[in-house]
N, C-alpha and C positions, 0 to 999 in steps of 0.2 A: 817335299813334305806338303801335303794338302790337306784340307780336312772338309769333311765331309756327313752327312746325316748328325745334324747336330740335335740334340733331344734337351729340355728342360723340365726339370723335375721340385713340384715346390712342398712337396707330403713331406716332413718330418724335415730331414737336413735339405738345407738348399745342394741341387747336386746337376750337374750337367755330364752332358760325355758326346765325342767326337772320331767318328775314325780315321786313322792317318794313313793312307798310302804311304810307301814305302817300308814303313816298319819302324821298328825301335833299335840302334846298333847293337846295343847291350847282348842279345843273343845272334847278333851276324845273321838275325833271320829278318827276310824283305816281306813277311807272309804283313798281311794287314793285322794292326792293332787298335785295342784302344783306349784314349788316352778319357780316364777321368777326371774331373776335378769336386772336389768334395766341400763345403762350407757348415759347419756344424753349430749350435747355435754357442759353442763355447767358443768357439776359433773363427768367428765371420770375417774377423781381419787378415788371417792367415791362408787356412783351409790346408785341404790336401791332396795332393798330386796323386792317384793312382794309374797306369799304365800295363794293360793284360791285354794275352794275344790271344789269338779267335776261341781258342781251350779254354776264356778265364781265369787262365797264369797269371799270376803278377809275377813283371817284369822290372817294376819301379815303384816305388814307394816312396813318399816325401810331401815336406810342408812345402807349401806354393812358395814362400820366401828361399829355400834351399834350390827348388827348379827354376826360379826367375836368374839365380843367383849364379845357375851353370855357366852364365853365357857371358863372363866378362872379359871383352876384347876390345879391338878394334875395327876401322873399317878398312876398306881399298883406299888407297893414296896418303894414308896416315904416312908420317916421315918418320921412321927409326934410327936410331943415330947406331954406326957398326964400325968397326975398324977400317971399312972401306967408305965413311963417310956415310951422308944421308939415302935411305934405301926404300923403298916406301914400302910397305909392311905386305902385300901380299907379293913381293918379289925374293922375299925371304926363305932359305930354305935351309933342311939341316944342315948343321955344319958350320954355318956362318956366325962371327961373333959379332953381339950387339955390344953398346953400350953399356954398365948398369953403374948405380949410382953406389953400392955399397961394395960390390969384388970387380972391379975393373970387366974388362970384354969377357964375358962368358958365350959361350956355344948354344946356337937354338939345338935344340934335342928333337922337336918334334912344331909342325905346322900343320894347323886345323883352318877348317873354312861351310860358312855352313850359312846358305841362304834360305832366309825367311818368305814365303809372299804374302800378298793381300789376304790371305784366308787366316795363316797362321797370327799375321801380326794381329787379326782384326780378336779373333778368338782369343788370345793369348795377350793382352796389353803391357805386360812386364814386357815382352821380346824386342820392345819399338825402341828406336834409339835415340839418346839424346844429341843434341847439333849445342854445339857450344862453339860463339863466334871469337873472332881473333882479338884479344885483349881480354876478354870478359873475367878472366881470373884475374887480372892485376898484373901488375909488374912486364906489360905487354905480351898475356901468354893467355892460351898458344898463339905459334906466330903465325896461326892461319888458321880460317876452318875446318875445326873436325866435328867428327861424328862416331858417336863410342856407342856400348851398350848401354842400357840402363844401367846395369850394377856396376860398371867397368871402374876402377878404384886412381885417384891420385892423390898423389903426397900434397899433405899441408900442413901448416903450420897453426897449429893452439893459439886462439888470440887471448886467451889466460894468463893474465900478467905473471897467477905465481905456477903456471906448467907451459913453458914453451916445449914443449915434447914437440915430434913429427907423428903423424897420423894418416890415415886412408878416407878418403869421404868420395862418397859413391857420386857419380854423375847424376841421377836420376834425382838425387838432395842438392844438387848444385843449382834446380831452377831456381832457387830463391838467389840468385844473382841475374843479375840483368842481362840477357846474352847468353843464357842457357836454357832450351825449350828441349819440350818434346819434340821430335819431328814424324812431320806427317807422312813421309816416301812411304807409295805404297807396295817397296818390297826392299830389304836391307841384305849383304851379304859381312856375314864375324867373321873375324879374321884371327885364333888366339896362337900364343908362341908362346913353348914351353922350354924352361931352361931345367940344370939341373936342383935350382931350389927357385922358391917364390922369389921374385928380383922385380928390383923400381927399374925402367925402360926411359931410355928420354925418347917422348914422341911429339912430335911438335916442337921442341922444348919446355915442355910438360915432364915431370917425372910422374909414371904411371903405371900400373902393375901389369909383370908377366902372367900367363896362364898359371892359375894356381887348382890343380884337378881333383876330381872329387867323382865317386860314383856316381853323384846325382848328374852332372855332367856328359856323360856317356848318351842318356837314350836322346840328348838334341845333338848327337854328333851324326856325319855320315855313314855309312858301316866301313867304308874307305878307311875314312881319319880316324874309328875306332878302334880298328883293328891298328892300325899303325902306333896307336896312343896306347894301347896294350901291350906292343911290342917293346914298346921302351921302357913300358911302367907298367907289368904283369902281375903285380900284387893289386892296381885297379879293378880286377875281375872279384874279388873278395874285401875290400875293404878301401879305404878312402889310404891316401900313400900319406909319408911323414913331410908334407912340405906346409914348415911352419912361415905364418902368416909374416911376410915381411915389416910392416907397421901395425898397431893396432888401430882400429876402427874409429871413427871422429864423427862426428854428428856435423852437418853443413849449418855456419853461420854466417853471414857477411862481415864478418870482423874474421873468418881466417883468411888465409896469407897462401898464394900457392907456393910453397918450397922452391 
């Protein structure tokens, strides 16, 4: 994925656009596209993603927080914990049962993999990933360092004395901890695992979310792992699949607790 002839536009909505080599999976075509992104003076925090191929088809459509949001995984050498012990996350392949925190060893279903470079990360700053050092959540975790995506999700605990619920709190909210940064590599390869429902993963000894898939997901995938990720899950091609959210959403505080 490269990008290229980058154009800015500042008459009416703030608006930019980029063309991508290789293409967008969504239609399995490699023809070039391209990708827009939209800022209106209502949505400047938000904005929106459009994606059309050399015809002016939209291919994609979405709010920049749903396309930043496609990409929650892992990296190469992340540890997964599997009925064969610890495995490190891009040696994983269908078939093999992980860990998970709420149905014992489930089956990965499908493995995804999808490198960013200098161009995209630079243009695209949601894609970059966070580095979170060894301890930095508390309770000595993770027990090493990793490196997730920005939106990539881990279980914690409400420091709410009257709601000890468990919850999801995105990496990219985690810099307000000491030992969580952006990181600067300039080029990242995701790594996502999808089971048969949203599932918490131990990685690191982190509990942390499986690939939980979604349309908007699709046009950052390879056409490879798209087509493969439609093979499993073929009502992706029309509409987002019934995989409800494992925890609900938590906002990062330094008073939570990682599970």
């Amino acid at each position: 994925m490269t990008a290229t002839d980058l154009r800015l536009s500042l008459e009416g909505d703030l608006s930019f656009r980029t063309r991508l080599e290789g293409g967008f999976a969504e239609r399995g075509d490699s023809a070039t596209r391209e990708l827009r992104f939209i800022f209106s003076d209502y949505d400047l925090a938000d904005g929106v993603v459009q994606a059309r191929d050399r015809n002016s088809n939209r291919v994609f459509s979405g709010t920049l927080s749903a396309f930043s949001g496609a990409v929650p995984c892992f990296t190469p050498a992340t540890q997964i914990a599997t009925g064969q012990g610890l495995i490190a996350v891009e040696d994983l392949v269908p078939g093999m049962r992980v860990v998970t925190r709420d149905n014992g060893l489930q089956t990965v279903r499908w493995v995804g993999r999808r490198r960013f470079g200098w161009r995209a990360l630079g243009l695209i700053p949601a894609l970059r990933p966070i580095k979170i050092r060894a301890g930095a959540l508390g309770n000595g975790l993770p027990e090493r360092d990793m490196v997730v995506s920005p939106n990539h999700r881990f279980l914690t605990q409400s420091p709410l004395p009257w709601d000890r619920g468990e919850g999801l709190v995105q990496a990219k909210d985690m810099t307000v901890f000491d030992g969580v940064t952006s990181d600067t590599r300039p080029e990242v390869e995701y790594v996502q695992i999808l089971c048969d429902r949203h599932e918490l993963l131990l990685a690191d000894g982190c509990w942390s979310e499986s690939f939980r898939p979604t349309r908007a997901s699709l046009p950052l995938l390879s056409e490879a792992d798209a087509t493969g990720l439609l093979e499993v899950l073929p009502e992706l091609a029309q509409t987002d699949p019934a995989y409800q959210g494992v925890r609900p959403d938590l906002v990062a505080d330094p008073g939570l607790a990682t599970a």
